[in-house]
Biotite code that builds the C-alpha atoms (Angstrom):
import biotite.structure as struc

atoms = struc.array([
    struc.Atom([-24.998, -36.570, -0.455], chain_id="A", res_id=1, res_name="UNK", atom_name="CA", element="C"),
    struc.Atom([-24.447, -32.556, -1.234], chain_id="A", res_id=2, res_name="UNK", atom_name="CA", element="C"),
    struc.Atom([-23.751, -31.519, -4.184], chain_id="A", res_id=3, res_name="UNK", atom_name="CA", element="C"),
    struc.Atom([-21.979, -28.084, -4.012], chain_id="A", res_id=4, res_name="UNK", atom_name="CA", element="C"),
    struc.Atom([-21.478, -25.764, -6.740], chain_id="A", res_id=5, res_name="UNK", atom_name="CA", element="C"),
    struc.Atom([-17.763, -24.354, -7.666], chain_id="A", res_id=6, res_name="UNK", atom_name="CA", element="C"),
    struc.Atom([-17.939, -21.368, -9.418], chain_id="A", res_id=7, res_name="UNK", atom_name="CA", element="C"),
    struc.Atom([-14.856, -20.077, -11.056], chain_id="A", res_id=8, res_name="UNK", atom_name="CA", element="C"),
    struc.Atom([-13.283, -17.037, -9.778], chain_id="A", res_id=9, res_name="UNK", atom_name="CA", element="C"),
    struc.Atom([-12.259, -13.769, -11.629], chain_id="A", res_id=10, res_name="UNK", atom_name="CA", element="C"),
    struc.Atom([-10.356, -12.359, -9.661], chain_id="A", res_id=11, res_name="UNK", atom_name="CA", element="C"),
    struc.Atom([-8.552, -13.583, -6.659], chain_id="A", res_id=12, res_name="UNK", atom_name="CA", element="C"),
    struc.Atom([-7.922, -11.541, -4.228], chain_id="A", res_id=13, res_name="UNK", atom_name="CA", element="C"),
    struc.Atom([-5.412, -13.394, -1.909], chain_id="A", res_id=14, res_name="UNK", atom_name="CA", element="C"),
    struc.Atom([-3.480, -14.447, -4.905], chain_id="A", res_id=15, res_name="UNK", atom_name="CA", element="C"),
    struc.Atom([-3.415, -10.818, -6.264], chain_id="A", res_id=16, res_name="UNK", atom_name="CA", element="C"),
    struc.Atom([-2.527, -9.549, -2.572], chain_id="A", res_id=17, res_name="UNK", atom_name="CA", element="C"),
    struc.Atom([0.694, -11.927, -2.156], chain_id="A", res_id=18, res_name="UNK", atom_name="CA", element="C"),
    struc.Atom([2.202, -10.697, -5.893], chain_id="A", res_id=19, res_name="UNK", atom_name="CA", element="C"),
    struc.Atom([2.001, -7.171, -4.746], chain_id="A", res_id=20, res_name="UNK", atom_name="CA", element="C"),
    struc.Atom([3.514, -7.932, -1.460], chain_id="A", res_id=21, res_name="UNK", atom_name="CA", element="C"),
    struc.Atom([6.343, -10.057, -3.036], chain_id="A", res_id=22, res_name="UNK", atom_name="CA", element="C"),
    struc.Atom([6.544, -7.567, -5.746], chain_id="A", res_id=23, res_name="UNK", atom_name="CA", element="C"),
    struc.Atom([7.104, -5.179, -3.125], chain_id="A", res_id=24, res_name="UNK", atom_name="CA", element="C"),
    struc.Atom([9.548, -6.975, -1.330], chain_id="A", res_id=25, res_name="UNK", atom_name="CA", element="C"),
    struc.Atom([11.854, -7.694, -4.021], chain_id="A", res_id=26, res_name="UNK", atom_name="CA", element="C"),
    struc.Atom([12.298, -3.839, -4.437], chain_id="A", res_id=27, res_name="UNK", atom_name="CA", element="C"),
    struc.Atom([12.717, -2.854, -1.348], chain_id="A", res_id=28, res_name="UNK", atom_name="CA", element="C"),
    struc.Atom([15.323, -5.257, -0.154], chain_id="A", res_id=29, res_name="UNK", atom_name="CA", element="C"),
    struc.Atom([18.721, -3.942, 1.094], chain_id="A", res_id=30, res_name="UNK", atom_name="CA", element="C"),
    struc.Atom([17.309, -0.296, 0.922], chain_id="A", res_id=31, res_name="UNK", atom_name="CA", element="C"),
    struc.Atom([18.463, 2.003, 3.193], chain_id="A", res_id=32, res_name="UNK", atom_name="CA", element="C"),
    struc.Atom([15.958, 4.121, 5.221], chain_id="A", res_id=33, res_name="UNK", atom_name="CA", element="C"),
    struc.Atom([16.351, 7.340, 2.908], chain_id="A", res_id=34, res_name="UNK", atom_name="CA", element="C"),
    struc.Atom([15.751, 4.989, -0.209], chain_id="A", res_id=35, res_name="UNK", atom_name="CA", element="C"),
    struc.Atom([12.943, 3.279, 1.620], chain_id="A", res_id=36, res_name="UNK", atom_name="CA", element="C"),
    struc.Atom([11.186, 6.519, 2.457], chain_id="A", res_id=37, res_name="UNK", atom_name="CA", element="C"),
    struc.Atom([12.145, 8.017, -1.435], chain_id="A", res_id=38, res_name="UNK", atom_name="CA", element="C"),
    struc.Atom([10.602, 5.008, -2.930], chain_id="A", res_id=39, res_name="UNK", atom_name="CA", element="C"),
    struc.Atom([7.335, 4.995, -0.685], chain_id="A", res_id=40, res_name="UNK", atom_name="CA", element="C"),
    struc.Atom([7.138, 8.633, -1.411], chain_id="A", res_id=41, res_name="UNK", atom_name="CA", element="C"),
    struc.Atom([7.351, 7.825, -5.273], chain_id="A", res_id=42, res_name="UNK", atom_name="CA", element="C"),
    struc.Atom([4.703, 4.976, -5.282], chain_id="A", res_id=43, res_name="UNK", atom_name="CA", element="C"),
    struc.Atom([2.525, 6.535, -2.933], chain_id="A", res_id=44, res_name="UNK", atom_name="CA", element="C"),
    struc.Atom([-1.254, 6.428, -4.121], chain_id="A", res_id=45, res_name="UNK", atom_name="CA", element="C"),
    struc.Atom([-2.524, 9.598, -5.531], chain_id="A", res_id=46, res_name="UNK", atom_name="CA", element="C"),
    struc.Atom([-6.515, 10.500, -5.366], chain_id="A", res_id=47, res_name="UNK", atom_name="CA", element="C"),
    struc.Atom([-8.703, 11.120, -7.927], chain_id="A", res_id=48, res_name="UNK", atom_name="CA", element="C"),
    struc.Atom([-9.284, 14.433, -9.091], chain_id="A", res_id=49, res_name="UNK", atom_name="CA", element="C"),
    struc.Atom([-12.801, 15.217, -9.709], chain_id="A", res_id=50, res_name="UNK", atom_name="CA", element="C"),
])
């Protein structure tokens, strides 16, 4: 018989990944194209400035 150890995750990455997509969704539903392309534009990732 095996014995496996579970270890308890801190961060889960597929569960993180779906909010941000459903997060996502919800604000971008029943946007036009110009409002779709204003609100990418907005939440666009910035880099870092060194």
């Amino acid at each position: 018989m095996k014995t496996t150890d579970k270890k308890l995750k801190e961060f889960d990455t597929v569960k993180t990944f779906r909010e941000i997509k459903d997060k996502i969704s919800k604000d971008i539903q029943g946007m036009s194209f110009e409002q779709l392309k204003a609100y990418l534009e907005k939440t666009k990732l910035k880099p870092i400035s060194k």
